[in-house]
C-alpha positions as CSV (number, residue, x, y, z in Angstrom):
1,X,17.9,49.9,-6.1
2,X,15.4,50.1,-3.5
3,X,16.6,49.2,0.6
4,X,14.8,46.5,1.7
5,X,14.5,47.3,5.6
6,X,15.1,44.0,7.9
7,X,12.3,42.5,10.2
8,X,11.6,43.5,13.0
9,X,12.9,41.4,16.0
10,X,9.8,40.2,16.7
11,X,8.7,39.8,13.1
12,X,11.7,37.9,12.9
13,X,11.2,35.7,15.9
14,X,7.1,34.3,14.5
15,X,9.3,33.7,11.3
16,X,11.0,31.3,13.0
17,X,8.5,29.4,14.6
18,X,6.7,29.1,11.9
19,X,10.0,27.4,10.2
20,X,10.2,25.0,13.0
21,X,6.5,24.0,12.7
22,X,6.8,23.7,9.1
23,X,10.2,21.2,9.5
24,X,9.1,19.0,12.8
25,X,5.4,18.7,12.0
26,X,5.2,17.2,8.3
27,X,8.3,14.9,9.9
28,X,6.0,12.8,12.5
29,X,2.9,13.1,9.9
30,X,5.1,11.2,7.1
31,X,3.8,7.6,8.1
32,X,0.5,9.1,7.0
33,X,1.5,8.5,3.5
34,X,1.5,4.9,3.3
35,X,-2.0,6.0,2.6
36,X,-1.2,7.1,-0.9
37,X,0.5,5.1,-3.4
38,X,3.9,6.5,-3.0
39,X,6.9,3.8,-2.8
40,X,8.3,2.8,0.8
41,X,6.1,5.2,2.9
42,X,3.6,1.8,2.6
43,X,5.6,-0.2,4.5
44,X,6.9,3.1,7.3
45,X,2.7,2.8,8.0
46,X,2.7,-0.8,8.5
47,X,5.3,-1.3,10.9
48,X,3.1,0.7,13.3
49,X,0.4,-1.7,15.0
50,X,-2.8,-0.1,14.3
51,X,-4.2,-0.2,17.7
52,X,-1.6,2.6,18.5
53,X,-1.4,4.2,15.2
54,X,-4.3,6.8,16.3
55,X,-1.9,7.3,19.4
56,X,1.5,8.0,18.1
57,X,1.1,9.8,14.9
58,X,-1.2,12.6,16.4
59,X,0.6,12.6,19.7
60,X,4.3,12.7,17.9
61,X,2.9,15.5,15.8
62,X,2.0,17.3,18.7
63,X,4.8,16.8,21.1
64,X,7.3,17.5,17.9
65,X,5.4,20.9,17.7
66,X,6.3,21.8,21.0
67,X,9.8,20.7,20.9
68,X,10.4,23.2,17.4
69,X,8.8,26.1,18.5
70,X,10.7,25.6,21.8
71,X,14.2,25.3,19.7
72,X,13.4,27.7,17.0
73,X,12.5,30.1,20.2
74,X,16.1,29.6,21.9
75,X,17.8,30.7,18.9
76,X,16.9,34.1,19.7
77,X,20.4,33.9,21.8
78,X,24.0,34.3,20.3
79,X,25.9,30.6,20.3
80,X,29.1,29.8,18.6
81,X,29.7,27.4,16.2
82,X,31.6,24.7,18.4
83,X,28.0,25.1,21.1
84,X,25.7,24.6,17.9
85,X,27.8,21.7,16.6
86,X,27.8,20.2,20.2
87,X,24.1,20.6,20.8
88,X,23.4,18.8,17.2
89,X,25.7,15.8,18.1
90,X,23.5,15.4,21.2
91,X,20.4,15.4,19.6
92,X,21.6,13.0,17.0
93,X,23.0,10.4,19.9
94,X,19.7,10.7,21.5
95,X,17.9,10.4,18.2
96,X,20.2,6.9,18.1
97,X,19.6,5.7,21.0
98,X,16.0,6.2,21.6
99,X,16.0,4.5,17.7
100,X,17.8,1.2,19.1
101,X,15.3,1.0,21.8
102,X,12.0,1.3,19.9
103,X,13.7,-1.7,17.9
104,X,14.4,-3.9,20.9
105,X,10.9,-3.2,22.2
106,X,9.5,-3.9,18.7
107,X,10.9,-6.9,18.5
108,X,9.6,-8.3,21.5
109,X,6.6,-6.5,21.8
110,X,5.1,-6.7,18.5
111,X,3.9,-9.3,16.3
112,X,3.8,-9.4,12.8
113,X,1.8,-11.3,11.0
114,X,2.0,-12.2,7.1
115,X,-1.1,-11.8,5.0
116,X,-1.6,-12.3,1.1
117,X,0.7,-14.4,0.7
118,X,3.5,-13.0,3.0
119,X,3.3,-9.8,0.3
120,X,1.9,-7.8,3.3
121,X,1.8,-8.0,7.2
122,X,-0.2,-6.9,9.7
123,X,1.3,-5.9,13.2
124,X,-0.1,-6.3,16.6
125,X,1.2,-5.5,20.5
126,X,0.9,-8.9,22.1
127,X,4.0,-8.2,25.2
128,X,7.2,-9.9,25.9
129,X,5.5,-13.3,26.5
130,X,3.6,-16.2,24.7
131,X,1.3,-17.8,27.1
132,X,0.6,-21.8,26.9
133,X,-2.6,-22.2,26.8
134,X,-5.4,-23.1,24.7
135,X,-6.5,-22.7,22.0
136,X,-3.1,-21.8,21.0
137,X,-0.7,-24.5,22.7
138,X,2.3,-25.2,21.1
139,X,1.7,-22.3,18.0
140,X,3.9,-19.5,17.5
141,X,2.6,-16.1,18.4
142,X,2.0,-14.9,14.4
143,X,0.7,-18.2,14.1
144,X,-2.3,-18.0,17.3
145,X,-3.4,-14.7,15.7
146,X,-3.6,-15.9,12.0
147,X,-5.4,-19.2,12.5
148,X,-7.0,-19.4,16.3
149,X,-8.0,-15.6,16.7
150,X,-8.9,-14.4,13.7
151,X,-6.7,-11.3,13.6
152,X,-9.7,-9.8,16.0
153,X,-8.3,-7.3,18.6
154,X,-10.2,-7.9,21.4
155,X,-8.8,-12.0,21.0
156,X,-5.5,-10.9,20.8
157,X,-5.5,-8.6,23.7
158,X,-7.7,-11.1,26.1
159,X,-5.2,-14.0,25.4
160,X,-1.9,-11.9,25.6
161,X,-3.1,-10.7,28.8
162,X,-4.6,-6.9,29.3
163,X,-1.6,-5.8,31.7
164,X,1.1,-7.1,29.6
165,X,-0.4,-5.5,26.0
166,X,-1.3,-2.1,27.8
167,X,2.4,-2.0,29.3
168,X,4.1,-3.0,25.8
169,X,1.8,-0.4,24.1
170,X,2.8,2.2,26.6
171,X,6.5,1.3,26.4
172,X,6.5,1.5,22.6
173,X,4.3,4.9,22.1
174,X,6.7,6.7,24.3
175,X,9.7,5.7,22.6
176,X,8.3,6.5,19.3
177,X,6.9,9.8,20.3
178,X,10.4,10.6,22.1
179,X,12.2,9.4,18.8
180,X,10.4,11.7,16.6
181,X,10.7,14.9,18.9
182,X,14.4,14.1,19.3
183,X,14.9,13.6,14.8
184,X,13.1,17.1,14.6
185,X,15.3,18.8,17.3
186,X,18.0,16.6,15.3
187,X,16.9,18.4,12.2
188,X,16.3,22.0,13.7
189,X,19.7,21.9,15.4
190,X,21.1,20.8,11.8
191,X,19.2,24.2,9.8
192,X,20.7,26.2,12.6
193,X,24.1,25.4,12.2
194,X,23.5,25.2,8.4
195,X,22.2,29.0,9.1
196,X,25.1,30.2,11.3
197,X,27.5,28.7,9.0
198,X,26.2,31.0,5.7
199,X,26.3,33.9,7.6
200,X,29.4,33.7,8.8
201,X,30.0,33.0,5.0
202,X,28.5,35.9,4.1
203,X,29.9,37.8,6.5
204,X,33.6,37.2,5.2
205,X,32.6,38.7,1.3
């Protein structure tokens, strides 16, 4: 048999940030495929409003980028096991947590409307509050935007109120950016152990 001579260190070390590109990257890029006819990823793309969909997709992609190669390049020192399985319960409470609050803020920040016969909606920022004025008095938010302003995002925006939708979009870009970076450190942290636990594995043969 021939001896297959290890990496070199540094060989080793491009290696893996090239792994932790490859894993966080195609993570925040997944909404993308509501674009093809592939079952569920429709409905991930809808939920984003799609005056921030140019934002948060690119931007998560980017920032998830950073925060592999910047994991993936701290592995380059020795941890034990119980440090490893400490540092991928944090990432998984933050990963919860920033979760619950995009929810909250979707909820009150964004308005879904139904369209097709309630087989599909549309969702747009509108803020925290439904103002009482014409030409929508007395009509639900989903309501205003499906009958008095034509779906039309400059409407929406100039009867929400420009300071309230810029502040709600803001709100929920950074929490879905900072979800996504902290389910690919989630996931990173989760190969590493995964990784340290084979070769203690292999190791003990």
């Amino acid at each position: 048999m021939t001896n297959v001579s290890p990496l070199p260190s540094r060989a080793k070390r491009w290696t893996r940030l090239l792994i932790g590109l490859s894993v966080s990257v195609p993570i925040a890029l997944a909404p993308l495929l509501g674009k093809l006819p592939i079952p569920l990823f429709p409905s991930l793309l809808a939920l984003i409003p799609p005056s921030i969909r140019g934002v948060v997709i690119p931007v998560s992609a980017a920032a998830m980028s950073i925060v592999g190669i910047a994991s993936e390049a701290s592995l380059g020192t020795r941890r034990g096991r119980l440090y490893k399985e400490k540092m991928l319960r944090r990432a998984l409470v933050y990963c919860a947590t920033l979760l619950a609050c995009f929810l909250v803020a979707y909820s009150l920040l964004v308005t879904r409307v139904e369209i097709l016969g309630g087989h599909q909606f549309v969702a747009f920022v509108t803020g925290w509050s439904l103002p009482s004025k014409p030409p929508c008095t007395g009509l639900s938010s989903a309501e205003c935007i499906a009958s008095c302003l034509t779906f039309r995002e400059s409407s929406i925006v100039s009867y929400f109120g420009q300071f309230e939708v810029a502040v709600s979009t803001i709100i929920l870009e950074a929490l879905y950016c900072s979800f996504f970076c902290t389910l690919g450190l989630a996931v990173l942290r989760l190969l590493e152990l995964t990784e340290s636990h084979r070769g203690q594995s292999g190791s003990l043969r």
